[in-house]
Legacy VTK file of the C-alpha trace (Angstrom):
# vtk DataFile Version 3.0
C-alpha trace
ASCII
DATASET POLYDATA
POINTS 54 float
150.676 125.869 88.452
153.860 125.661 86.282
156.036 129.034 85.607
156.038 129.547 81.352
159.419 129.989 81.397
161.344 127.489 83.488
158.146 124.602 83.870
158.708 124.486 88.049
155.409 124.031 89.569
154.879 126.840 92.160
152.686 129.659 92.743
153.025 131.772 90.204
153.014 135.913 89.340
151.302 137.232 86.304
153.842 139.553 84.495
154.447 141.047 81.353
157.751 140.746 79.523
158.198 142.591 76.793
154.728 143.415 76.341
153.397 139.422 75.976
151.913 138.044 79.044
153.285 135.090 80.988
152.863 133.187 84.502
156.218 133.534 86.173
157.286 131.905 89.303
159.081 133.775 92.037
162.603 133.336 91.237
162.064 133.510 87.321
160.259 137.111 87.887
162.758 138.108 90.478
165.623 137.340 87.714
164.356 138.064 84.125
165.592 141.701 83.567
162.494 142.583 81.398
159.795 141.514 83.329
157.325 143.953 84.353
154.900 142.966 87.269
151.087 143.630 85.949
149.739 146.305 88.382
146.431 143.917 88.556
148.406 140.973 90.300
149.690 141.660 93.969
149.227 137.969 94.847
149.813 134.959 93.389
148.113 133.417 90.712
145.988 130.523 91.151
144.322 128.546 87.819
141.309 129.108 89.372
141.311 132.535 90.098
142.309 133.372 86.357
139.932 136.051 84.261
138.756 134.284 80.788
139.826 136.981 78.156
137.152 138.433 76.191
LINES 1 55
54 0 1 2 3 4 5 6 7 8 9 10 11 12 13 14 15 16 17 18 19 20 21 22 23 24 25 26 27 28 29 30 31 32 33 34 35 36 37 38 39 40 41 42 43 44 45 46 47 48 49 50 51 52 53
């Protein structure tokens, strides 16, 4: 899956940055200052392991 902010295809974290949502890959989460890790998401995200919002 590709991280939304630099477009590398890894596994990626979901994480909230500045309260918006975003799929982050390791070193992107790691380094943006205002992410905040979603307490729901202690492993990586997979597309098909993703919740459809309601």
């Amino acid at each position: 899956m590709n991280c939304e902010r630099c477009g590398t295809d890894a596994p990626v974290r979901h994480c909230d940055v500045d309260g918006f949502a975003y799929y982050l890959c390791v070193t992107c989460s790691e380094e943006w200052g205002a992410v905040t890790e979603r307490p729901d998401t202690s492993t990586p995200a997979d597309s098909a392991e993703r919740s459809v919002v309601q």
